[in-house]
N, C-alpha and C positions, 0 to 999 in steps of 0.2 A: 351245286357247282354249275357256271355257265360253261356253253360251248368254248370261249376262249380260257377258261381255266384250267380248260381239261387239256390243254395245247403240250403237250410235251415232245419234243427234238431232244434224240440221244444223240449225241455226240461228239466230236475228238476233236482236238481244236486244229492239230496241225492237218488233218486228213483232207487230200484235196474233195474228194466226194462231200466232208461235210463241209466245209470251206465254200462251194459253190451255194449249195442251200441254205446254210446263212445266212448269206448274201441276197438272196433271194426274199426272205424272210425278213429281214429288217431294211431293206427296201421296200417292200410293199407294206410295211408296219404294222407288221402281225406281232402279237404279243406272246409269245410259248417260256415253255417252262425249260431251258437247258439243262442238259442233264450230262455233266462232261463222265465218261467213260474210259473207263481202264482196259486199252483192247486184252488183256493178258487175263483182265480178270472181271469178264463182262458180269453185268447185274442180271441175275435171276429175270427182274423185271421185265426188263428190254428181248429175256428170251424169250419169254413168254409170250410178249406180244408179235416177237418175228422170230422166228426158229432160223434165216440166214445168219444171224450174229454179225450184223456187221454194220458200220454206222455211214452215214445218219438212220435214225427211224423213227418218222412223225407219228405222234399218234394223238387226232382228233374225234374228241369223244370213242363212239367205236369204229371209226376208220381208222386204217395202219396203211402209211405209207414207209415202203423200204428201200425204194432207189430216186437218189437225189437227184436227177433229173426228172422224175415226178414229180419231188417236194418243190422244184423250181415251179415247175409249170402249175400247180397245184397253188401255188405263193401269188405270184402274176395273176393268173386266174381272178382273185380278189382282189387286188390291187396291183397296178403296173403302172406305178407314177413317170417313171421315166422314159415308158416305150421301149422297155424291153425286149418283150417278147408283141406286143402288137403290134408294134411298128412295122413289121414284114409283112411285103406281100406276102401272094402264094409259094411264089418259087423263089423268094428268101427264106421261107420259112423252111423249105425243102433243101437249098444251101445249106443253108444251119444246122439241121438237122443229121443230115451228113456228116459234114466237119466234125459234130458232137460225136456222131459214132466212131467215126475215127479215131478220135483222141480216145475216148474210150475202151475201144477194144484193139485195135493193130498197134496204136502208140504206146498208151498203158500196157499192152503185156510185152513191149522191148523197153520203155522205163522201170518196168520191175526189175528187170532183166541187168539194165546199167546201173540199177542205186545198189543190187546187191551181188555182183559179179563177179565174189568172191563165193555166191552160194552156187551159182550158174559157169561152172572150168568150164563149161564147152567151147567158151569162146574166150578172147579176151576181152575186156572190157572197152574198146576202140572196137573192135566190131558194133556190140552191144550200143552203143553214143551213134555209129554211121547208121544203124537201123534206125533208131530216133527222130534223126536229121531228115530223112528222106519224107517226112508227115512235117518237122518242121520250118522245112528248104519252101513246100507249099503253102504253109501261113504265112512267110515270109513272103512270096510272090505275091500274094492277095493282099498285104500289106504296104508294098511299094503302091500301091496303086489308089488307096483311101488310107485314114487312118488306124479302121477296125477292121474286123475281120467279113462282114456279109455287105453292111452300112456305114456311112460314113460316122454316123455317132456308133457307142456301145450299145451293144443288143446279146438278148442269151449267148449267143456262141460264145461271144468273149469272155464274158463271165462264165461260162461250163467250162473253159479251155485252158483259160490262163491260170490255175492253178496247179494244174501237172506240167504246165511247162517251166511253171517255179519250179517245182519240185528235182526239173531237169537242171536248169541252171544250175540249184543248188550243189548238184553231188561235184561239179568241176566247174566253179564260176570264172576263173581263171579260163579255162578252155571256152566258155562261154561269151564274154567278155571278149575276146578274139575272134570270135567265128564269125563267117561270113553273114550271116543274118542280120544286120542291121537294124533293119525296118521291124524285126520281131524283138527286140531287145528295147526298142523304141518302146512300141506298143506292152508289152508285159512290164517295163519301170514305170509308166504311166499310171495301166492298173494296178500295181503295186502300192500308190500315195491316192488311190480312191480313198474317201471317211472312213466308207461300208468296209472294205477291206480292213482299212485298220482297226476298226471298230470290233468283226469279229475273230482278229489275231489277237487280241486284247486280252491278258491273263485276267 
């Protein structure tokens, strides 16, 4: 069995973490073996190789990668036909980098917080949406001013971000659809009708 045989991605299709690495992934035209996952009723397999339980998780030959912003940079690293990720300077890449943790940790844990705000009485769920805002009032601002979020073309950050900010629109698009964000509504329909995109939403 070669090195690319052994390529196997466990993953969930709707999940924005696997969603980004995908994308990642058949962009730079890696060949892996998906392996779609039941979060309710994960495979033996996949625990074995990572005891987080939780998707995406590359596993090349005997490397194990389990956070999909690795498997991005990890993906690029071999191939990055578009300039993704080396298109940035220094201190784009440190931009980027930022914004990504953002979306990742202060955003995502107040979008957990609004998709399920029937799990979460402490507040209502209009609290829970204005915390949201306040990270995406700031892509928005960066967006009036270029088309993407670091560079005027797409680069990692857009692709690591705009998947949870689908995930935002989704729970009230109506509310979304109306709000003062323009320039971010813009930008995420856009990436929305990417191939790659449709490609890995693809049943």
């Amino acid at each position: 069995m070669t090195n690319e045989q052994a390529r196997i991605l466990y993953t969930f299709r709707r999940c924005p973490y696997a969603i980004r690495a995908r994308m990642a992934i058949f962009t730079a035209g890696i060949d892996v073996e998906l392996r779609e996952v039941a979060l309710k009723n994960k495979p033996q397999d996949m625990l074995d190789v990572s005891s987080k339980g939780t998707v995406p998780v590359l596993c090349d030959g005997t490397t194990v990668i389990d956070e999909s912003l690795d498997i991005m940079l990890w993906a690029l690293a071999i191939n990055d036909p578009d300039h993704w990720y080396f298109r940035y300077s220094e201190a784009e890449k440190a931009t980027a980098m930022q914004l990504i943790d953002e979306s990742d940790n202060d955003f995502k844990r107040w979008l957990d917080k609004y998709k399920y705000a029937d799990l979460n009485p402490e507040h209502a769920p209009e609290y829970y949406r204005h915390m949201c805002t306040n990270f995406l009032a700031k892509l928005d601002s960066r967006l009036q001013k270029q088309p993407h979020l670091v560079t005027p073309a797409i680069t990692l950050a857009d692709i690591a971000i705009f998947p949870f900010v689908r995930q935002f629109a989704m729970v009230d698009r109506a509310w979304f659809d109306q709000c003062d964000c323009k320039a971010l509504r813009i930008w995420l329909y856009a990436l929305l009708e990417l191939p790659v995109f449709k490609r890995v939403m693809a049943k």
